[in-house]
C-alpha positions as CSV (number, residue, x, y, z in Angstrom):
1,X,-226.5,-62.8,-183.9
2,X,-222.8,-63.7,-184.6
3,X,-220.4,-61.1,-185.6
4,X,-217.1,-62.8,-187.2
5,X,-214.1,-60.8,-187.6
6,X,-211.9,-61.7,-190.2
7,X,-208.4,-61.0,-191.4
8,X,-206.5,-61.7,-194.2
9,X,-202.5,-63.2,-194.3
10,X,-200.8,-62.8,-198.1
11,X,-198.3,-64.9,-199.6
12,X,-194.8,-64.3,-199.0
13,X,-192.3,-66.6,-199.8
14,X,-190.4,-68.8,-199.1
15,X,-191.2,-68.6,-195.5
16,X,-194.9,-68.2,-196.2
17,X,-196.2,-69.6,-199.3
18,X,-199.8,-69.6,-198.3
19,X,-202.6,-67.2,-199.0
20,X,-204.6,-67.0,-196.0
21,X,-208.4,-65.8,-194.5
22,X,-209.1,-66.4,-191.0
23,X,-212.0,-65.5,-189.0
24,X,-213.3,-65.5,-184.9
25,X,-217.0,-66.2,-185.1
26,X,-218.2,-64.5,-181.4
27,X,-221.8,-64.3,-180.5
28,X,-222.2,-61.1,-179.9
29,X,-223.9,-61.1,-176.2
30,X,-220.3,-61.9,-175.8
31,X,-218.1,-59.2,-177.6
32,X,-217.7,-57.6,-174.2
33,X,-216.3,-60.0,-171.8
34,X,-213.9,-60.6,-174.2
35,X,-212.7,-57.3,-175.7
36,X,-212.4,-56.4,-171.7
37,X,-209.9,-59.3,-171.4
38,X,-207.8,-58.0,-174.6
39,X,-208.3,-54.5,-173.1
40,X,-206.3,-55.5,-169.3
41,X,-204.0,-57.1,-171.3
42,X,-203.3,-53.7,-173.0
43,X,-203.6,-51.7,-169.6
44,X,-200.7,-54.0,-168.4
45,X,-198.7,-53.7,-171.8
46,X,-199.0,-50.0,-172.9
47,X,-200.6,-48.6,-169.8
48,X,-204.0,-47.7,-170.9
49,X,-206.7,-49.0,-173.3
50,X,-207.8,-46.1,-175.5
51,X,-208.2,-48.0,-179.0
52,X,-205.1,-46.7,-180.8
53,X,-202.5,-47.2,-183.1
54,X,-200.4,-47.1,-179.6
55,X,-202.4,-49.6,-178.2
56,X,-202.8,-52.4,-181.2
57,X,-201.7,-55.8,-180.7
58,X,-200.2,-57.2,-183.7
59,X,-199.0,-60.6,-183.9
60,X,-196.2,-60.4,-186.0
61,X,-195.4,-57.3,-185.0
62,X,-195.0,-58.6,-181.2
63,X,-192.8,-61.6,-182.6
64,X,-190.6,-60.2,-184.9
65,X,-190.5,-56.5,-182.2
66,X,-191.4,-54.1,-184.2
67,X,-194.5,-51.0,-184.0
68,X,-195.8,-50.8,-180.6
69,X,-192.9,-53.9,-179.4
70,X,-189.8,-52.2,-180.9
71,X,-188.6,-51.3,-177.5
72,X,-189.2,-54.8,-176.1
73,X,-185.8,-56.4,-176.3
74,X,-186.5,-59.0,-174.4
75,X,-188.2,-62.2,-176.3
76,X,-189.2,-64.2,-174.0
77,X,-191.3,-61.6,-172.8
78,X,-192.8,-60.6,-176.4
79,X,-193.7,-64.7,-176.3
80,X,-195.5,-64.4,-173.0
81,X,-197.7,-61.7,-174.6
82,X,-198.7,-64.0,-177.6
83,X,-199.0,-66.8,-175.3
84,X,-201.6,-64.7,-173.2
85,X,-203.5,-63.6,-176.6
86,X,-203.3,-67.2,-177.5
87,X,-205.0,-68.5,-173.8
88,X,-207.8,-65.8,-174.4
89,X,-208.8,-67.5,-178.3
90,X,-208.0,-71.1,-176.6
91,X,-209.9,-70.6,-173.3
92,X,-213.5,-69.4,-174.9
93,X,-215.1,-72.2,-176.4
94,X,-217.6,-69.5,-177.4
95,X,-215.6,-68.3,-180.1
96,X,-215.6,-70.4,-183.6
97,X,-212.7,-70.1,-185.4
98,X,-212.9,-70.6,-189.8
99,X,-210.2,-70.5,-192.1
100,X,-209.1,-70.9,-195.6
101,X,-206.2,-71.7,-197.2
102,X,-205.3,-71.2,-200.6
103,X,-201.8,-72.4,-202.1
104,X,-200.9,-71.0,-205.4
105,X,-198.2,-73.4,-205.8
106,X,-201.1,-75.8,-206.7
107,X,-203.1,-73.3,-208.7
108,X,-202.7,-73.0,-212.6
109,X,-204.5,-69.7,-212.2
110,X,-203.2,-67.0,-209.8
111,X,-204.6,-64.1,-210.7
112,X,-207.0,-62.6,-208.5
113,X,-205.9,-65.4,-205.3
114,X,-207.6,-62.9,-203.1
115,X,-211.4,-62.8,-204.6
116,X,-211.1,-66.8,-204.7
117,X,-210.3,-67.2,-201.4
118,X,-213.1,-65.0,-199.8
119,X,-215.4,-66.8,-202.3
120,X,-214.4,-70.0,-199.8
121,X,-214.1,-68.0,-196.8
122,X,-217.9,-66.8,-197.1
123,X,-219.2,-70.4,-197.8
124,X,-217.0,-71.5,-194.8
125,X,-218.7,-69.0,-192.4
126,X,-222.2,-69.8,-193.7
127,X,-221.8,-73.3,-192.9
128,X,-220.4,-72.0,-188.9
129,X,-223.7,-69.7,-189.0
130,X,-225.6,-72.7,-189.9
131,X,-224.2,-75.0,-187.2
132,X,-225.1,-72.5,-184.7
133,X,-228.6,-71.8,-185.7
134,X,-227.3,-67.8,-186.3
135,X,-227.2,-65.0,-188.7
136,X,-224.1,-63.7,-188.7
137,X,-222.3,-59.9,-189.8
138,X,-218.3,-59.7,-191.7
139,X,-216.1,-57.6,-190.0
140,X,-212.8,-57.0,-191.8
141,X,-209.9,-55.4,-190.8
142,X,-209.3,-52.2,-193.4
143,X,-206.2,-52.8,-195.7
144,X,-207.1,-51.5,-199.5
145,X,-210.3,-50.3,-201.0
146,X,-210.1,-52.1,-203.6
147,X,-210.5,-55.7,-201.4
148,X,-213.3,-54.1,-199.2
149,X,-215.3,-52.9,-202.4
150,X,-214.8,-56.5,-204.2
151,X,-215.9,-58.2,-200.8
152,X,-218.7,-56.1,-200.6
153,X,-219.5,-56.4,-204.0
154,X,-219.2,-60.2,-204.1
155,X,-221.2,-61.1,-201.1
156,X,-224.4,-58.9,-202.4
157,X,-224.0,-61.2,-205.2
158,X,-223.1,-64.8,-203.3
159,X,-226.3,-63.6,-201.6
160,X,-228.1,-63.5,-204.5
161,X,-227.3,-66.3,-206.2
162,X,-225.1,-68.6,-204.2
163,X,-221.3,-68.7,-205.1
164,X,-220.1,-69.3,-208.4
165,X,-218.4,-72.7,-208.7
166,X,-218.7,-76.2,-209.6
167,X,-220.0,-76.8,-205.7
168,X,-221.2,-73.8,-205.2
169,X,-223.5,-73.3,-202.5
170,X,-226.6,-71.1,-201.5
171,X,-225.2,-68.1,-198.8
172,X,-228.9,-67.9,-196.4
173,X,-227.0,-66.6,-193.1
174,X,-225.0,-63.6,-193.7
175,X,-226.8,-60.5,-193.6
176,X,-226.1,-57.2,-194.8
177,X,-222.6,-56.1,-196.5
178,X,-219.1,-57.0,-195.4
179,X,-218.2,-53.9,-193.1
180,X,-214.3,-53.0,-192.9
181,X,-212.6,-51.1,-190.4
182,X,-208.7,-50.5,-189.1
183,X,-207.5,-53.0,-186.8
184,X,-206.7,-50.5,-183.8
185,X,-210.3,-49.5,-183.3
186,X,-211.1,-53.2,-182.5
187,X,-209.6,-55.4,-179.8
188,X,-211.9,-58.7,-181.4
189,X,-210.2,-57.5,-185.4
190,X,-206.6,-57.8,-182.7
191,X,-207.6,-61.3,-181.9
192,X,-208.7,-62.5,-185.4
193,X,-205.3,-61.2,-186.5
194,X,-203.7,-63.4,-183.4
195,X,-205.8,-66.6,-184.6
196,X,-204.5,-65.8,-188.2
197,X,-200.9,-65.6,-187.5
198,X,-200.7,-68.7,-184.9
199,X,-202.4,-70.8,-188.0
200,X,-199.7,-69.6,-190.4
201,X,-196.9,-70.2,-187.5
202,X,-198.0,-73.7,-187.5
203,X,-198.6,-75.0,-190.8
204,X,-195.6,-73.7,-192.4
205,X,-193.1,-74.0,-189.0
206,X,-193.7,-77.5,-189.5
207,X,-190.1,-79.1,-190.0
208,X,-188.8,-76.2,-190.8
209,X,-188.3,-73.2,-188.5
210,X,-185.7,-73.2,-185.6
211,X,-185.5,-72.2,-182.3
212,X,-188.2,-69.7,-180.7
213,X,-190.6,-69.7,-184.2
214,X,-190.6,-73.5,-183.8
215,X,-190.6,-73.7,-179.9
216,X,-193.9,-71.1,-179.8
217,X,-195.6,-73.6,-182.9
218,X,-194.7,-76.7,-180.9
219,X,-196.5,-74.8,-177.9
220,X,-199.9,-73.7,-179.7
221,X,-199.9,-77.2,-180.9
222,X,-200.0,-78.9,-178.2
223,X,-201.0,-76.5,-175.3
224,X,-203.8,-74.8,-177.0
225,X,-207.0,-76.5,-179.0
226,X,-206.5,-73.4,-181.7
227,X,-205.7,-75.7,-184.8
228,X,-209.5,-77.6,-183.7
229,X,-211.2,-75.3,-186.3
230,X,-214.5,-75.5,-186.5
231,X,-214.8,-75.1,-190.8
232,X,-211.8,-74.8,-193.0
233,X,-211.0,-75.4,-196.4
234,X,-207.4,-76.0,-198.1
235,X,-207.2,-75.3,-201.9
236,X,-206.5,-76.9,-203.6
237,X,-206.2,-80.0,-202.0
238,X,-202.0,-81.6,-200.8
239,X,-202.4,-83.8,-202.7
240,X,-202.2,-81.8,-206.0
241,X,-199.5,-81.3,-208.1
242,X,-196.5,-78.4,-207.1
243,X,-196.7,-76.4,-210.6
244,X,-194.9,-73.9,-209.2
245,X,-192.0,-73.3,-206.1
């Protein structure tokens, strides 16, 4: 059985154009050697590792100092602490990583962006279930009831009848409903938000960002493996019209 814990990355231009869903697929023999990992990391950062609010880590919130980092004035160190959450996805080849990525630029529909890209997202893990001869359980990180009642809602029916698209495809390895809870409570929710940030870092630093943004993307590139995702999908596809800026 796999669990994979999923988070979700909105648009928000210009610096982040992209609508994002990105997941850690972890066996879940597995979930426990790895949350203790997160969890020193916390003992060594906050001083204990109660799952709290107190005790989150937040990507963005790390980079950019803010919630638990406000008082961390020193950036180098703040980068040291995404590197280490960075070494801890790279280093376990036991976790799969999936991802979609959805670009309204491209889309002459943009309404309901969200309920499209978790449409993708769920075939996407189905196929990682499938390579690894699994069933397989969503966890989400808690934002807004009304995404966690459309996901739920959607998968019972993806499950029932495959997904609804031109290429739509039969969903045989997900069991049960999508389950939802808040990010503090889960050190493996933590590192799917981690995974999800250092995807958007790189493919929209590219060529543009300056200084520590573009040193840290240049680093993930090409000192970690965490762009080798296992499934992904881009929609639509580069090399469709811009409709919109």
């Amino acid at each position: 059985m796999h669990l994979a814990y999923f988070d979700e990355v909105k648009v928000a231009p210009p610096g982040q154009p992209f609508h994002w869903l990105c997941a850690i697929l972890v066996d879940a023999n597995d979930v426990a050697a790895i949350e203790a990992e997160v969890s020193a990391l916390a003992v060594e950062c906050f001083g204990n590792a109660t799952l709290t609010r107190d005790t989150e880590f937040h990507a963005a919130a790390i980079f950019n100092r803010s919630e638990n980092f406000k008082h961390w004035t020193d950036p180098v160190k703040r980068v040291e602490v995404l590197k280490r959450l960075f070494r801890i996805l790279d280093k376990h080849d036991v976790i799969g990583k999936v991802y979609v990525r959805l670009d309204p630029r491209r889309m002459a529909a943009t309404d309901n962006v969200d309920e499209r890209a978790f449409m993708f997202f769920v075939e996407r893990i189905d196929m990682a279930l499938a390579d690894r001869q699994s069933m397989g359980l969503l966890i989400g990180d808690f934002e807004s009831d009304r995404f966690s009642s459309v996901a739920a809602r959607n998968l019972s029916a993806y499950r029932e009848g495959g997904t609804p698209y031109q290429f739509g495809r039969e969903i045989k390895q997900l069991i049960d409903t999508v389950h939802f809870t808040h990010s503090h409570h889960s050190r493996l929710l933590q590192l799917a938000d981690c995974f999800a940030w250092s995807q958007q870092l790189c493919h929209t630093a590219s060529g543009t960002a300056t200084g520590l943004r573009a040193e840290l993307a240049e680093w993930v590139r090409t000192e970690t493996n965490l762009n080798g995702t296992h499934r992904y999908k881009h929609w639509p596809p580069e090399s469709a019209p811009l409709l919109r800026e």
